[in-house]
N, C-alpha and C positions, 0 to 999 in steps of 0.2 A: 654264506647262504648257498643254496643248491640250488642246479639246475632241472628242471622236468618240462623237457621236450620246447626248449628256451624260456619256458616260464621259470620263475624264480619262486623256493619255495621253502621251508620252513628245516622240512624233512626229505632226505635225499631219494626215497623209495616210496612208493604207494604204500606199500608193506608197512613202512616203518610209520607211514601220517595214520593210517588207520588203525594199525595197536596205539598210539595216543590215542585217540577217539574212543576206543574201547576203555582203556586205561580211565578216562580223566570220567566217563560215563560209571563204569564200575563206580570210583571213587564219589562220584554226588549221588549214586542211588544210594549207597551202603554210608553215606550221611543221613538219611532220612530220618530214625531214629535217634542217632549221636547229635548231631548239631541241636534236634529241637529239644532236648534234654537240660544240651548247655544252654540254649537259649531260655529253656523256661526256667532255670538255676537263676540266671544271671536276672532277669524279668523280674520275678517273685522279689528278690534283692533293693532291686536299683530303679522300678516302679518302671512306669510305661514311658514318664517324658522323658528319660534317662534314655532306655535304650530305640525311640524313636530318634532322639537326638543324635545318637552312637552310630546308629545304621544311615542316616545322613551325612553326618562327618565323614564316613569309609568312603566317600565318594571326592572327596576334595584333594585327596593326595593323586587319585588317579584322573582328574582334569586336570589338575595342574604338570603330571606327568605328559597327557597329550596334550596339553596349550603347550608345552617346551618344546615337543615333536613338529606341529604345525606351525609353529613362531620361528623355531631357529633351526631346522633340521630339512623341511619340506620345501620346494617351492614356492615363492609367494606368488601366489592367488589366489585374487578377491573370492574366486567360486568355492573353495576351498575352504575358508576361512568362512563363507555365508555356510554354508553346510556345516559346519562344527559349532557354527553359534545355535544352526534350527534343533540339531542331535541336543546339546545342553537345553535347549526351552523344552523342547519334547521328555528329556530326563527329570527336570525339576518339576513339570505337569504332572508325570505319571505319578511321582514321588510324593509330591504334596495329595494326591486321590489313593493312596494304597494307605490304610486307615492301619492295615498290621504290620508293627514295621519290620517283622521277620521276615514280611514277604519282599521287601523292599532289598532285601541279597541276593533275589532270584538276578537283578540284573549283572550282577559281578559274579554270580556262578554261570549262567549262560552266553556270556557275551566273550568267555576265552575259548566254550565249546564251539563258538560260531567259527572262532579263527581258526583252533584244528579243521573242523571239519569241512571247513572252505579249504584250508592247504590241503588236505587230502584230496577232495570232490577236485581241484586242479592238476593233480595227476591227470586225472583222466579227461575232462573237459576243456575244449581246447576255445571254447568261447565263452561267453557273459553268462548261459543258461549253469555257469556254476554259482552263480548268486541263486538260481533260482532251487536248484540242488540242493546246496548248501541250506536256504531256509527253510525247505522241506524236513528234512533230516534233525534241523535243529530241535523244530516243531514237534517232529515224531519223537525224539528224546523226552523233553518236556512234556508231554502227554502220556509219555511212560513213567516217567517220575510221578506225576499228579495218580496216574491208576497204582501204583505202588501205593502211594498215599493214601488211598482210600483202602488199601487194602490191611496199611499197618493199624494195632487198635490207636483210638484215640487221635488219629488222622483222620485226613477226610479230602477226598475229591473235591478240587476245584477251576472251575471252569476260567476264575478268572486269573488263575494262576498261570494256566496254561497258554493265556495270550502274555502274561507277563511274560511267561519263559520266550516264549514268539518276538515279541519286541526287543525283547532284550539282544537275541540274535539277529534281529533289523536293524538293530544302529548298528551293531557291531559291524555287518556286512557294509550299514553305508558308507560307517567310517573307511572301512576297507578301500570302495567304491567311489565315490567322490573328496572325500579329506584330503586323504593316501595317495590315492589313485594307482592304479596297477603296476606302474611304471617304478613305483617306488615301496612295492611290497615286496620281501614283509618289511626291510628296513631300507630308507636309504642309501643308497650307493653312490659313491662316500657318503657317508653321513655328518656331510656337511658342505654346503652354498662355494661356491668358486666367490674368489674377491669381486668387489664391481671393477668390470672393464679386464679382466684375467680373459683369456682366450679358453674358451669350452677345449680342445685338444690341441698340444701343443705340434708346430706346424714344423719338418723337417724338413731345412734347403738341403737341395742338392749342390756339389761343390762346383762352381765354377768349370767349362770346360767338358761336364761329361754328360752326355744325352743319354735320355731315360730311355729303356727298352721297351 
């Protein structure tokens, strides 16, 4: 990983975190069209409890990706571990209340834009008010997607979409913020736990005989 101004960070340049951010933005606006095409292909096909049930599934390989991050990779603590149980109840709530389940992808498309554009917005901000950045930005994406939307035929503006895409880059940041915590973004260093009773840095004697300067 890379340094930015000691913060540790994804992408080695401001430059290079923000052409992602353009990049990956490009790429889910110019889905707008394409995705809901395949989506109502697939729909039409395989009926609603099918791909209600599919767009739920897609969520299981990536907790179980972070329960293996927070279980054997992070830290343990309790505070840690309470925050990644409330992020899952808060995901399962939203999810069982979004009645269309193609909306229910808004959070696996918006919650990796969260991660760019927080490694980016940390280039430059040297305190916390990069959470507060970072949501902004996320928000302002997402609500440029939704007016695209209304703008394509056969689409249409949504107001509740727009807090999806919002939320979606609120866990994502929280995760960041309390799961992770800074300390250990974007990965672990090592990534992995010292043994129990293993000394945090190993300690160099000096040889007998010679006085330190």
């Amino acid at each position: 990983m890379n340094e930015s101004d000691g913060k540790r960070t994804i992408f080695k340049t401001a430059r290079a975190a923000w052409l992602a951010v353009a990049v990956y933005t490009v790429i889910l606006y110019s889905t707008v069209t394409l995705a809901f095409k395949i989506y109502v292909y697939i729909f039409d096909r395989m009926g609603k409890p099918f791909m209600s049930s599919a767009m739920n599934w897609l969520y299981v390989p990536v907790g179980l990706v972070l329960f293996w991050l927070i279980v054997f990779a992070l830290p343990r603590r309790l505070g840690s571990y309470l925050a990644f149980l409330m992020i899952v109840a808060a995901m399962v709530y939203c999810l069982s209340h979004i009645p269309i389940p193609a909306k229910r992808f808004h959070f696996l498309e918006y919650a990796p834009l969260a991660v760019l554009i927080f490694d980016a917005v940390r280039h430059h901000s040297k305190d916390r008010y990069a959470y507060v950045w970072a949501m902004f930005l996320v928000t302002l994406v997402g609500l440029g997607d939704e007016i695209l939307q209304g703008i394509v035929p056969n689409r249409y503006f949504g107001v509740n979409e727009v807090v999806t895409n919002a939320s979606a880059g609120l866990f994502a940041l929280v995760f960041i913020g309390f799961v992770m915590g800074e300390e250990n973004y974007p990965l672990p260093h090592p990534l992995k736990r010292p043994r129990a009773g293993a000394p945090a840095e190993a300690e160099v004697e000096e040889p007998a005989g010679q006085v330190s300067a």
